[in-house]
Backbone as ProteinMPNN parsed JSONL, in Angstrom:
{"seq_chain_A": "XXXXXXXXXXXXXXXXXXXXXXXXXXXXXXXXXXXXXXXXXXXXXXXXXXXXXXXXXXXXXXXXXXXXXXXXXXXXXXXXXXXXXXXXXXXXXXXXXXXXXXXXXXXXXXXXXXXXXXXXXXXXXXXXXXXXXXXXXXXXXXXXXXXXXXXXXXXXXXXXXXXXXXXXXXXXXXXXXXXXXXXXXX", "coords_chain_A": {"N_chain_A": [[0.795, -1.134, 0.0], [1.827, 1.213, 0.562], [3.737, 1.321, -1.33], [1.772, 1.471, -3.272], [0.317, 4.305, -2.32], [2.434, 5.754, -2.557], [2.618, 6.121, -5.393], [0.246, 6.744, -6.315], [0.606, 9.066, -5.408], [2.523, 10.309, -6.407], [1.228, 10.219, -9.455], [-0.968, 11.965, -8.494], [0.316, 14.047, -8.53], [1.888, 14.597, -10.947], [-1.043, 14.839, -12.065], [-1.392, 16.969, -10.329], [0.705, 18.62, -11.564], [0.801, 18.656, -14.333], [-2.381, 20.134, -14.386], [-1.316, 22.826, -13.513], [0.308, 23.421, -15.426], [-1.586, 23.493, -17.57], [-3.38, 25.196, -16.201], [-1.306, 27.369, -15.829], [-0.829, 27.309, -18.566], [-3.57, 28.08, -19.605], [-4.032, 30.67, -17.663], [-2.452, 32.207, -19.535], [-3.056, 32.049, -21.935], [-5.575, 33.302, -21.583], [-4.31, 36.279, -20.624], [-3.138, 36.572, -22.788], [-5.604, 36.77, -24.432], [-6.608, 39.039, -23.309], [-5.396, 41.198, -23.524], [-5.328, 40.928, -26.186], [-7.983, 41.751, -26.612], [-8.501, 44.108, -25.131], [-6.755, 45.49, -26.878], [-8.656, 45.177, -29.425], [-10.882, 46.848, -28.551], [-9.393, 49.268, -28.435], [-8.963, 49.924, -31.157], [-11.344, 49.376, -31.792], [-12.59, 51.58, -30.821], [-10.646, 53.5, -31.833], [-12.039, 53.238, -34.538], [-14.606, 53.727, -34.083], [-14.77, 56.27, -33.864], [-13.313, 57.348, -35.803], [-15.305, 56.548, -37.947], [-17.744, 58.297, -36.836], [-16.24, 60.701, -37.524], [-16.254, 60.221, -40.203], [-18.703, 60.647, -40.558], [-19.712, 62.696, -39.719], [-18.058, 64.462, -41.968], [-19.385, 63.389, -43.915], [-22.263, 64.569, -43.385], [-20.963, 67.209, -44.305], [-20.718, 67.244, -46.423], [-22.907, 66.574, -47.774], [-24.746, 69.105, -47.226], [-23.283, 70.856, -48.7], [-23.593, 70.112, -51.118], [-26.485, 70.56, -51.067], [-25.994, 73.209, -51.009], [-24.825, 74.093, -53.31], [-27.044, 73.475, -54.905], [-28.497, 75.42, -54.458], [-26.939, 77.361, -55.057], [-26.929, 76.42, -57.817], [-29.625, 77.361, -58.721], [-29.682, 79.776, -57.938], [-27.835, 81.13, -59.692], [-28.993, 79.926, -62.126], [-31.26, 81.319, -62.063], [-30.006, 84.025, -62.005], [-29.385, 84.141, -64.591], [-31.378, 84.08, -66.119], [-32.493, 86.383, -65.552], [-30.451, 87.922, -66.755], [-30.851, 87.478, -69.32], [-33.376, 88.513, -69.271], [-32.506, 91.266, -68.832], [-30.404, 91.861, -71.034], [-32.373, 91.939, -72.856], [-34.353, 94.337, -73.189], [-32.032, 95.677, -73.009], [-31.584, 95.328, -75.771], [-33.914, 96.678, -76.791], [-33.807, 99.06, -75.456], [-31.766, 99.636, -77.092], [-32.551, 99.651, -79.631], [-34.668, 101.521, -79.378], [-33.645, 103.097, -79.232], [-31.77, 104.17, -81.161], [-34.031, 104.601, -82.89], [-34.911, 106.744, -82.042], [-33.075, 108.476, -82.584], [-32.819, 108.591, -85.392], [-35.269, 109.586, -85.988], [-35.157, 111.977, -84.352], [-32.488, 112.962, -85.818], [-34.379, 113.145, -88.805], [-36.514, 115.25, -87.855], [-34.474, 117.206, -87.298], [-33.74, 117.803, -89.884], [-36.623, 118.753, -91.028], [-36.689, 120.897, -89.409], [-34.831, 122.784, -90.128], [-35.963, 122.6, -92.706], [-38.249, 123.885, -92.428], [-36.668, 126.618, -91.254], [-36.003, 127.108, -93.317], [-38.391, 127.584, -94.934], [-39.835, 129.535, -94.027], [-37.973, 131.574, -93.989], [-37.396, 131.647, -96.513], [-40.565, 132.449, -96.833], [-40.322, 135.193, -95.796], [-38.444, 136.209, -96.964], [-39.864, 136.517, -99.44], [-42.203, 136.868, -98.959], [-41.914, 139.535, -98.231], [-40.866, 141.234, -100.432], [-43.226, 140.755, -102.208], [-45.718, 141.865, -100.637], [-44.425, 143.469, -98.929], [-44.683, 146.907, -97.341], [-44.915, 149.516, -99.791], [-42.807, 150.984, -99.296], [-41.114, 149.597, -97.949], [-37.614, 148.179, -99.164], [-36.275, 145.514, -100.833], [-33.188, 143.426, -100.08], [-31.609, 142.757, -103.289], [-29.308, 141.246, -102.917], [-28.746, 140.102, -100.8], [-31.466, 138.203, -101.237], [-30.435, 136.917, -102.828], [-28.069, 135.637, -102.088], [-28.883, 134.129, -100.087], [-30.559, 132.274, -101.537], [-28.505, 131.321, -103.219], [-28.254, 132.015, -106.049], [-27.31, 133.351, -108.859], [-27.267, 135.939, -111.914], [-27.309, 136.027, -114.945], [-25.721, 137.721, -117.193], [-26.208, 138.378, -119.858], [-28.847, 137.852, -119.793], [-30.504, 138.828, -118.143], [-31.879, 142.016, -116.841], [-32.089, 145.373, -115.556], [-35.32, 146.423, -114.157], [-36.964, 148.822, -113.386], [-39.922, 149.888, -111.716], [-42.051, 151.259, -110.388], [-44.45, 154.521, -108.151], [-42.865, 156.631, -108.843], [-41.844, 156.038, -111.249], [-42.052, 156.768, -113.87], [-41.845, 159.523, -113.797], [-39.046, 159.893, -113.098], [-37.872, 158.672, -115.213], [-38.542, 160.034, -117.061], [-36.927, 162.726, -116.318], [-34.644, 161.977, -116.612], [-34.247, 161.225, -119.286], [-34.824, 159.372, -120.933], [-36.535, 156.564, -122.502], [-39.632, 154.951, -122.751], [-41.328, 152.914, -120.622], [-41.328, 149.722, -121.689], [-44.048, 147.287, -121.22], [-44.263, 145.414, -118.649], [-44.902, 141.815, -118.306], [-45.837, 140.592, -115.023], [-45.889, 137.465, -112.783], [-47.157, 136.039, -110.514], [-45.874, 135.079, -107.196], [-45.406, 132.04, -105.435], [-45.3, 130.755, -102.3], [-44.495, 128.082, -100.727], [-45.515, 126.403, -97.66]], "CA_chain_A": [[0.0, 0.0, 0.0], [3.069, 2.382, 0.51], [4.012, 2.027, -2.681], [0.648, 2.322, -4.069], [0.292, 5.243, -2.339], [3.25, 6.723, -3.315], [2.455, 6.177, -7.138], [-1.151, 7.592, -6.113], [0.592, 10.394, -5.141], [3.329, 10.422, -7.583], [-0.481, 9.997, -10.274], [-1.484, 12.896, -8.446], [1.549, 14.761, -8.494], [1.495, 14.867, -11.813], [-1.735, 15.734, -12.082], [-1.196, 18.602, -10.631], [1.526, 19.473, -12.218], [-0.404, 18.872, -15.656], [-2.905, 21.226, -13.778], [-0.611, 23.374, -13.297], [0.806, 23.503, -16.838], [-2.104, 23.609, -18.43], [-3.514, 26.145, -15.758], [-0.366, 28.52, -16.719], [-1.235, 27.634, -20.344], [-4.708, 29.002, -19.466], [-4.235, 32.235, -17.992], [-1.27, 33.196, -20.207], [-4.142, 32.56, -23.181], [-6.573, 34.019, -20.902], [-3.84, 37.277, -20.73], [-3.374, 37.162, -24.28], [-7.058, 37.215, -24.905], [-6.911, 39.885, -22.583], [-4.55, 41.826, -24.582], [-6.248, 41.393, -27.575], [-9.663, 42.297, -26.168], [-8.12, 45.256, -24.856], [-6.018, 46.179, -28.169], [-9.769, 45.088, -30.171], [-11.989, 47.46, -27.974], [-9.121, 50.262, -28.527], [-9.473, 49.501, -32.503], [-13.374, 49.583, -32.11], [-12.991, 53.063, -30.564], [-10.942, 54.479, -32.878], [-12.936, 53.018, -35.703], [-16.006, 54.489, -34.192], [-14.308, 58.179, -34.028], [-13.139, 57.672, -37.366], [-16.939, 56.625, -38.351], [-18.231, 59.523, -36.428], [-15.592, 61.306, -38.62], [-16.508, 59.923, -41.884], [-20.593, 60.906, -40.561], [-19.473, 64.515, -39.751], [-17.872, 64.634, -43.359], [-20.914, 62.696, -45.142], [-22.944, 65.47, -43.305], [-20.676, 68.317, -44.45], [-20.557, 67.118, -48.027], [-24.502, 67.024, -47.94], [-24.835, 70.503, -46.668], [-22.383, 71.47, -49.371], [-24.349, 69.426, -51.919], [-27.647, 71.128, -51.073], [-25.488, 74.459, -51.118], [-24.341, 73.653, -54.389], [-28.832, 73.21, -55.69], [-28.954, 76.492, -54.228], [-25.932, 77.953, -55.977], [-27.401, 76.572, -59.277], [-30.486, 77.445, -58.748], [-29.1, 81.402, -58.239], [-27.209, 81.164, -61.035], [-29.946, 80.101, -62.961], [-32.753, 82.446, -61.765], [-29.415, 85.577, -62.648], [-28.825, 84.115, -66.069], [-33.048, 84.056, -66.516], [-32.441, 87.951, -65.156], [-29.163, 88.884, -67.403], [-31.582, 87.388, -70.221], [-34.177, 89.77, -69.52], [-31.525, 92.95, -68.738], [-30.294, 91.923, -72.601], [-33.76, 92.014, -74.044], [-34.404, 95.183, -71.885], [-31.129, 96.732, -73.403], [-31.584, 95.535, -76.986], [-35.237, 97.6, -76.691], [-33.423, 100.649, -75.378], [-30.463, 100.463, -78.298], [-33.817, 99.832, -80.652], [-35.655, 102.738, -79.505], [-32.686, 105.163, -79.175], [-31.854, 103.939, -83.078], [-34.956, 105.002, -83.717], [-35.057, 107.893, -81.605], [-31.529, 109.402, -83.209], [-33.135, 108.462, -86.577], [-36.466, 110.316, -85.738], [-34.321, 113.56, -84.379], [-32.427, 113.531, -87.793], [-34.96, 113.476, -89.853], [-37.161, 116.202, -87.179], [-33.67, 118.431, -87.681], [-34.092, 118.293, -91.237], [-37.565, 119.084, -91.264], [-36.992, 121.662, -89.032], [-34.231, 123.199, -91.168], [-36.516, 123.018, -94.182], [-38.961, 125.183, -91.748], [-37.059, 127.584, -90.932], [-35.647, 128.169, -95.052], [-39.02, 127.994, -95.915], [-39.859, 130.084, -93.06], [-37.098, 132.79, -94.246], [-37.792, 132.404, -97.926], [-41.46, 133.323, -97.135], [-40.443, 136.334, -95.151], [-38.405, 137.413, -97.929], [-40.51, 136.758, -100.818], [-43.326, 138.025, -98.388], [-41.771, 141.009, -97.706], [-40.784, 141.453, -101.766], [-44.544, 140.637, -102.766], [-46.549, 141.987, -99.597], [-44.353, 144.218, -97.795], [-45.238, 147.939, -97.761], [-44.252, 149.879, -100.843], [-41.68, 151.653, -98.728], [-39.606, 148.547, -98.064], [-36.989, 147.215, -100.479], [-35.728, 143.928, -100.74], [-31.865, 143.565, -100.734], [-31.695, 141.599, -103.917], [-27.936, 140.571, -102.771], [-29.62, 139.464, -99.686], [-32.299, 137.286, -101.863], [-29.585, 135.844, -104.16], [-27.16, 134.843, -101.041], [-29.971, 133.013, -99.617], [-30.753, 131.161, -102.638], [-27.186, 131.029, -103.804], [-28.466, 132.246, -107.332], [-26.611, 133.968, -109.682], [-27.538, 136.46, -112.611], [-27.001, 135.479, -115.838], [-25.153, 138.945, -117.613], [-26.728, 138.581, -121.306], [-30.301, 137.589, -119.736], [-31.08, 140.188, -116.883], [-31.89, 143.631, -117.468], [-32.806, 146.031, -114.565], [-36.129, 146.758, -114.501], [-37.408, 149.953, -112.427], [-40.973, 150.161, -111.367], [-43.117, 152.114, -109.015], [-45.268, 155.113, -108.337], [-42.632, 157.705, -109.583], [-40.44, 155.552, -112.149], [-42.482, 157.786, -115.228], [-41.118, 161.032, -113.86], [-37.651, 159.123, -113.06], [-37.207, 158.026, -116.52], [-38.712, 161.322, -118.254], [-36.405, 163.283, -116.299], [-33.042, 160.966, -117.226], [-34.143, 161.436, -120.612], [-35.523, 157.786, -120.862], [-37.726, 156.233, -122.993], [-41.214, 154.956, -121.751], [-40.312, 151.128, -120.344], [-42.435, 148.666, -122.244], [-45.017, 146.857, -120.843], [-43.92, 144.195, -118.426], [-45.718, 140.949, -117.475], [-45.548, 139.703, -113.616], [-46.305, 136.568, -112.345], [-47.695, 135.532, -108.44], [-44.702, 134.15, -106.21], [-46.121, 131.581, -104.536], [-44.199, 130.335, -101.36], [-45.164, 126.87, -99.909], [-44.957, 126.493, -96.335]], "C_chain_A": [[0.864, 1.233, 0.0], [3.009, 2.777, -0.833], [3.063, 2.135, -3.7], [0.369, 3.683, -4.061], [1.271, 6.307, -2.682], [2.916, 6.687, -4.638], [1.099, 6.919, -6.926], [-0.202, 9.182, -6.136], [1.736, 10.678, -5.879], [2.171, 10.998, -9.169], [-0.204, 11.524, -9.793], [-0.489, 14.199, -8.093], [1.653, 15.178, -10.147], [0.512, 15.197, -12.329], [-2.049, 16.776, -12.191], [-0.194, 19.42, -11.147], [1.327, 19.664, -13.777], [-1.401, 20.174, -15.713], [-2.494, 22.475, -13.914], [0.043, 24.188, -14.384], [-0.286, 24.417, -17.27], [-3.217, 25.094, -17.342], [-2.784, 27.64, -16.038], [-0.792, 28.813, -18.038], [-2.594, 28.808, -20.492], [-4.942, 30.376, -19.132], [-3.04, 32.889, -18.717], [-2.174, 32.875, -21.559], [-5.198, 33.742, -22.909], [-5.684, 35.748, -21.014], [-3.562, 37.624, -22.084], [-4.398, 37.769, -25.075], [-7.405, 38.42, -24.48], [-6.641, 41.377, -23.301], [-5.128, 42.179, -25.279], [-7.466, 41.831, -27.087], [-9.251, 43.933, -25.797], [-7.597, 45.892, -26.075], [-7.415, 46.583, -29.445], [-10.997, 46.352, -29.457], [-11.183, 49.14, -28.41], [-9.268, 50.538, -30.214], [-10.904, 50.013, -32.709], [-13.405, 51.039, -31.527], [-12.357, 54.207, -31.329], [-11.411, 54.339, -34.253], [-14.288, 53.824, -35.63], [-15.565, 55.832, -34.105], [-13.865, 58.002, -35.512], [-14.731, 57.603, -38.796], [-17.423, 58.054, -38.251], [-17.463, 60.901, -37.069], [-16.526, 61.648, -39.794], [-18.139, 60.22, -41.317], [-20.33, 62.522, -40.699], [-19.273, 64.966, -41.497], [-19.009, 64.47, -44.378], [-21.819, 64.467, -44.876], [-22.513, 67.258, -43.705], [-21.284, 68.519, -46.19], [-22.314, 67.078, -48.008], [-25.201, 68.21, -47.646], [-24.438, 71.243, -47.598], [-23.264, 70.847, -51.023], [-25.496, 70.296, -52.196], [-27.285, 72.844, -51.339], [-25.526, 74.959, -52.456], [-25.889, 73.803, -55.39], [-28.98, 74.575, -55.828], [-28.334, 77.624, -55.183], [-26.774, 77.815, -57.599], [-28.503, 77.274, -59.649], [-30.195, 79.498, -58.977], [-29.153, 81.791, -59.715], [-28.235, 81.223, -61.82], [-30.986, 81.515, -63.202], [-31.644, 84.141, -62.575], [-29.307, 85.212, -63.995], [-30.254, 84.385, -66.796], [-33.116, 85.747, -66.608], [-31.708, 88.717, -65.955], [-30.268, 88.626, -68.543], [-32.43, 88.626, -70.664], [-33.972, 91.321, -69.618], [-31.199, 92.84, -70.118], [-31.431, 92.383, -72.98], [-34.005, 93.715, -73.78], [-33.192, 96.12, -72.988], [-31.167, 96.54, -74.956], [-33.078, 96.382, -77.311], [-34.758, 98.788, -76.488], [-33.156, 100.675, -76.334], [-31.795, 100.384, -79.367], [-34.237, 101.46, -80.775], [-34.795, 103.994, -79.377], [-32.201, 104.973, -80.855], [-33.066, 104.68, -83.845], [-34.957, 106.509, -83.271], [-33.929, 109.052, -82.443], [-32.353, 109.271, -84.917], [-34.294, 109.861, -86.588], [-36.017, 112.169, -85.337], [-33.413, 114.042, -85.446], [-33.111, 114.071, -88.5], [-35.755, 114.973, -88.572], [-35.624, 118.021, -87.571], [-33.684, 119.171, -88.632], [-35.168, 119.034, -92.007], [-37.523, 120.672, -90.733], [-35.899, 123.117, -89.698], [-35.136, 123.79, -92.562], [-37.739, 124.18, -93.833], [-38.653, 126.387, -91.595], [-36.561, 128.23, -92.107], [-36.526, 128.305, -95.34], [-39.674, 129.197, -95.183], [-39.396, 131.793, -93.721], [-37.594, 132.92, -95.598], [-39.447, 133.047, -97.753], [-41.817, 134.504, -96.428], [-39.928, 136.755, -96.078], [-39.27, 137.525, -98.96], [-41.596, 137.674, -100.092], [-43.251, 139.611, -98.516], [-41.681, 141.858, -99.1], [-42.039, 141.967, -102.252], [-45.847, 141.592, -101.864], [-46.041, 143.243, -98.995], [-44.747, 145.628, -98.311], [-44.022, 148.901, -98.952], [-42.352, 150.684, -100.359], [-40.359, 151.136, -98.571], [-38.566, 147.82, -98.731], [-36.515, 146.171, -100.228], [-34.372, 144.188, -101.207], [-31.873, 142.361, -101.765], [-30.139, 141.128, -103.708], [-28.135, 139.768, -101.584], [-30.381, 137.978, -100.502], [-31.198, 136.431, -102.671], [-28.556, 135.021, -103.098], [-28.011, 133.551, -100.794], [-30.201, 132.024, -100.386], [-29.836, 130.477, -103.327], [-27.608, 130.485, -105.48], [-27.511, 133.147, -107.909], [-27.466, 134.95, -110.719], [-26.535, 136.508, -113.595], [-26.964, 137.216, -117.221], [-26.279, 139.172, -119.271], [-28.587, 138.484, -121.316], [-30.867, 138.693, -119.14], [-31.05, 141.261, -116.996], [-32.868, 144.321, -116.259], [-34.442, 146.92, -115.137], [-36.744, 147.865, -113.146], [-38.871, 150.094, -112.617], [-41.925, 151.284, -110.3], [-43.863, 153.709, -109.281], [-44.785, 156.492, -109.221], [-41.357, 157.285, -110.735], [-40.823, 156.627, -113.569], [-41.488, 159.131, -114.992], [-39.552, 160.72, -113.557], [-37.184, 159.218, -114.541], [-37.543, 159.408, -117.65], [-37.026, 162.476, -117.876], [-34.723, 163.141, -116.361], [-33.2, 160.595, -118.677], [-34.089, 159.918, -121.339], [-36.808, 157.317, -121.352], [-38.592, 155.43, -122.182], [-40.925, 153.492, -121.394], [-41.455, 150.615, -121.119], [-42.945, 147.985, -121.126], [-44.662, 145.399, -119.884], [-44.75, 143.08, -118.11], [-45.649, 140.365, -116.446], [-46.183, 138.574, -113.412], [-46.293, 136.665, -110.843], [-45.88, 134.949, -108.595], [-45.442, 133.999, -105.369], [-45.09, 130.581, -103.463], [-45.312, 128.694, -100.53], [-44.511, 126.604, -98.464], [-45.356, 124.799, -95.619]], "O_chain_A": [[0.492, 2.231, -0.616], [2.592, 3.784, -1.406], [3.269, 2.692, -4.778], [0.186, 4.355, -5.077], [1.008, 7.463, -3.013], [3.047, 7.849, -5.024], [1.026, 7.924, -7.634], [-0.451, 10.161, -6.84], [1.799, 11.908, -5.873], [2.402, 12.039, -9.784], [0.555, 12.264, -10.419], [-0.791, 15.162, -7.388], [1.402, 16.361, -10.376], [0.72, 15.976, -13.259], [-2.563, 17.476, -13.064], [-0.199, 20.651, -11.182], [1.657, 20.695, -14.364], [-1.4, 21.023, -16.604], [-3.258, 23.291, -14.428], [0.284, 25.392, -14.291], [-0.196, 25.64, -17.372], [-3.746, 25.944, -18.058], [-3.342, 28.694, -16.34], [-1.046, 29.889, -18.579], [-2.676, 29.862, -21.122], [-5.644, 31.168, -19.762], [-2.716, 34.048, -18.461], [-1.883, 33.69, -22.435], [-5.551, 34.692, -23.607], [-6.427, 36.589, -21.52], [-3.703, 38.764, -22.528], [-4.384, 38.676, -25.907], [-8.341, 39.011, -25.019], [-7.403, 42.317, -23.527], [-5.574, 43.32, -25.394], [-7.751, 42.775, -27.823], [-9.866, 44.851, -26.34], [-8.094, 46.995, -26.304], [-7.46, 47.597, -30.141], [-11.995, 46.583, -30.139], [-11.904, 50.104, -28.666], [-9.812, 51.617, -30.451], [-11.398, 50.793, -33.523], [-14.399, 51.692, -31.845], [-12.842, 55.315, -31.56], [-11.21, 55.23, -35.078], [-14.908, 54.372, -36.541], [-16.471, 56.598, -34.436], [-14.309, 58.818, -36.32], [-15.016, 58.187, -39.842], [-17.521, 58.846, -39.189], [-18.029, 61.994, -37.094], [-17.172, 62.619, -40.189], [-18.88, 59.72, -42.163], [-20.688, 63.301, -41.582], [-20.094, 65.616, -42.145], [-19.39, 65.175, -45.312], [-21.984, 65.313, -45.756], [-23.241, 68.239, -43.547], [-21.896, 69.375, -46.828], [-22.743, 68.125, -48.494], [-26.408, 68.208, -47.889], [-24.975, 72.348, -47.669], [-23.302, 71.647, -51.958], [-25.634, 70.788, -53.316], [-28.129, 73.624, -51.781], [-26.097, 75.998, -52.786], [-25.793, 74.227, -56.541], [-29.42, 75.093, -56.854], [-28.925, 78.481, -55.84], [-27.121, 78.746, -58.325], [-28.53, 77.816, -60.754], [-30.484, 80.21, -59.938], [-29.913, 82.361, -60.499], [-28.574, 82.306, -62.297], [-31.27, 82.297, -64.109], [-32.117, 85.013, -63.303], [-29.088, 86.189, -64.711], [-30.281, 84.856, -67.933], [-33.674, 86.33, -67.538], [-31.946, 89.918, -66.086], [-30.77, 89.706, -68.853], [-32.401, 89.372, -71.644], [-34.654, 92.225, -70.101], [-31.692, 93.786, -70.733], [-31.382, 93.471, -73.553], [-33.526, 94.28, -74.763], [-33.553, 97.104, -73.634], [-30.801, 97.532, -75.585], [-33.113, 96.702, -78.499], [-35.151, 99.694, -77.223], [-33.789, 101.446, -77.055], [-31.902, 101.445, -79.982], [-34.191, 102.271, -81.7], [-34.997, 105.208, -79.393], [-32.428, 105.9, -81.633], [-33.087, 105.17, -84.974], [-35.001, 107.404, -84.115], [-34.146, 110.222, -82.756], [-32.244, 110.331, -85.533], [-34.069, 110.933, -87.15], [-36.428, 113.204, -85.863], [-33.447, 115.174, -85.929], [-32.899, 115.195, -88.955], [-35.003, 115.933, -88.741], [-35.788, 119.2, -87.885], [-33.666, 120.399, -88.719], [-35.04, 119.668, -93.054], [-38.101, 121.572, -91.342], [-36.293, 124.283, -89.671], [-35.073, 124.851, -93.185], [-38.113, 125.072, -94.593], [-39.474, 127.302, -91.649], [-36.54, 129.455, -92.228], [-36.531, 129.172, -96.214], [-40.138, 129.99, -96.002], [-40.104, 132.789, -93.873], [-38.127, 133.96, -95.985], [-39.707, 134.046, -98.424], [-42.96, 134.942, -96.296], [-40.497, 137.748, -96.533], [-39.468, 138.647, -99.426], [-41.876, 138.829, -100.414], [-44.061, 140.504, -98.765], [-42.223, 142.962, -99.15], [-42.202, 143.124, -102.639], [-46.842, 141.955, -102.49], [-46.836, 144.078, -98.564], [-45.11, 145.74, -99.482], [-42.792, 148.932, -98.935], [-41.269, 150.786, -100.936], [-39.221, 151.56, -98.774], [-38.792, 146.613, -98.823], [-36.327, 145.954, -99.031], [-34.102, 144.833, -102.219], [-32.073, 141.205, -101.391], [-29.783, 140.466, -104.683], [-27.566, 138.678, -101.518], [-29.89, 136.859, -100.354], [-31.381, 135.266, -103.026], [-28.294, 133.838, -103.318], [-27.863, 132.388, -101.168], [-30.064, 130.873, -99.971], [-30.015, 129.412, -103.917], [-27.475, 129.389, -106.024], [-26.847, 133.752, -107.067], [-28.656, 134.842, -110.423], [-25.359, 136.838, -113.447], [-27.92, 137.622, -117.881], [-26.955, 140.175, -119.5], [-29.379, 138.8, -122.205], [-31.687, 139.417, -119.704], [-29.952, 141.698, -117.341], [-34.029, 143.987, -116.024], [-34.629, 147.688, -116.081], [-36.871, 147.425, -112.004], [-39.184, 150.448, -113.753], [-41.662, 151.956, -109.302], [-43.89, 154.141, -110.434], [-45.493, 157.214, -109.923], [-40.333, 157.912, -111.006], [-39.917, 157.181, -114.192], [-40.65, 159.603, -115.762], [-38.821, 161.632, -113.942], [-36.176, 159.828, -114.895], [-36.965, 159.675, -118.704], [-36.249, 162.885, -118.738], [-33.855, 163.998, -116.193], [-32.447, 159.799, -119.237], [-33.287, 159.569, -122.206], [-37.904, 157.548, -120.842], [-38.327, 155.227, -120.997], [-40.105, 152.948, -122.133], [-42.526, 151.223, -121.094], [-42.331, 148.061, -120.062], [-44.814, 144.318, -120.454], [-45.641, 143.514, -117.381], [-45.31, 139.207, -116.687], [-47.296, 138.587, -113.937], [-45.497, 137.301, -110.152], [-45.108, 134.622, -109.496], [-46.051, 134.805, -104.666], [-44.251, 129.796, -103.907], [-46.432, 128.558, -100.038], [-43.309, 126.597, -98.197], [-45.016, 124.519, -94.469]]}, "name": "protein", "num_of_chains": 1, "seq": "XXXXXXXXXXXXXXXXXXXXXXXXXXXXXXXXXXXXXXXXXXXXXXXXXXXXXXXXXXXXXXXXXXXXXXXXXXXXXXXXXXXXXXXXXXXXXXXXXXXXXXXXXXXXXXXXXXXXXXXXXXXXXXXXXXXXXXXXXXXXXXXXXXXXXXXXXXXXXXXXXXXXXXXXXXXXXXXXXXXXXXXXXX"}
């Protein structure tokens, strides 16, 4: 029985030193696991700050996105607006084209008003005015920028005392002239 019990306890000597082993083995897995659980939880936290990152970002870039609708949308609505400022300014340059056209021709008209204006103050004054008044005919010919033609024109003297004029310059009797109206269009 001794030496049973010594081999019993030799058996259980080994045992525990199997135990023992495989106890060490256990918590030096158990500390590894530990390790890693600890190294895996610091991993998972900065994965979730780098998430919570990449969410912040998602949510910038969607902010910036919707910014971006708004932007076009501007844009659009000023290019709809520059459209209508063109149309808008090709209507002014229209109506000032026309307007500069319209004050031309009004200059011209008013030009031809006031020559016809002047010619029928002088002819007026020629035909109408009182016998007293003479007409500068160097005056009338400027104006008209007429001439007198030397072999055609021959002074002709009229009025209430040209008879006793011409008797007493020893002047025969004038022949008979024929006048025509001057008619002035206004």
């Amino acid at each position: 029985m001794a030496s049973r019990t010594q081999h019993s306890t030799e058996e259980i000597q080994d045992i525990i030193d199997t135990l023992r082993r495989s106890t060490g083995e256990a918590v030096a897995a158990m500390r590894r696991s530990h390790r890693m659980a600890e190294v895996s939880v610091e991993q998972a936290l900065l994965a979730a700050g780098a998430l919570d990152g990449i969410n912040q970002r998602v949510s910038e870039i969607s902010e910036m996105s919707e910014m971006s609708v708004q932007i076009a949308a501007a844009v659009e609505e000023q290019s709809a607006v520059g459209g209508d400022i063109q149309r808008n300014l090709d209507g002014i340059r229209m109506a000032t084209d026309s307007n500069v056209v319209t004050s031309s021709q009004s200059r011209t008209a008013l030009r031809a008003c006031r020559r016809t204006s002047q010619t029928s103050a002088i002819v007026g004054g020629a035909v109408l005015g009182p016998p007293t008044q003479k007409l500068s005919s160097t005056r009338f010919f400027y104006f008209f920028n007429l001439t007198l033609h030397p072999e055609k024109t021959r002074l002709l003297h009229f009025g209430w005392h040209e008879v006793e004029d011409r008797r007493s310059h020893g002047l025969e009797k004038a022949g008979d002239v024929l006048f025509s109206r001057v008619h002035a269009c206004l």
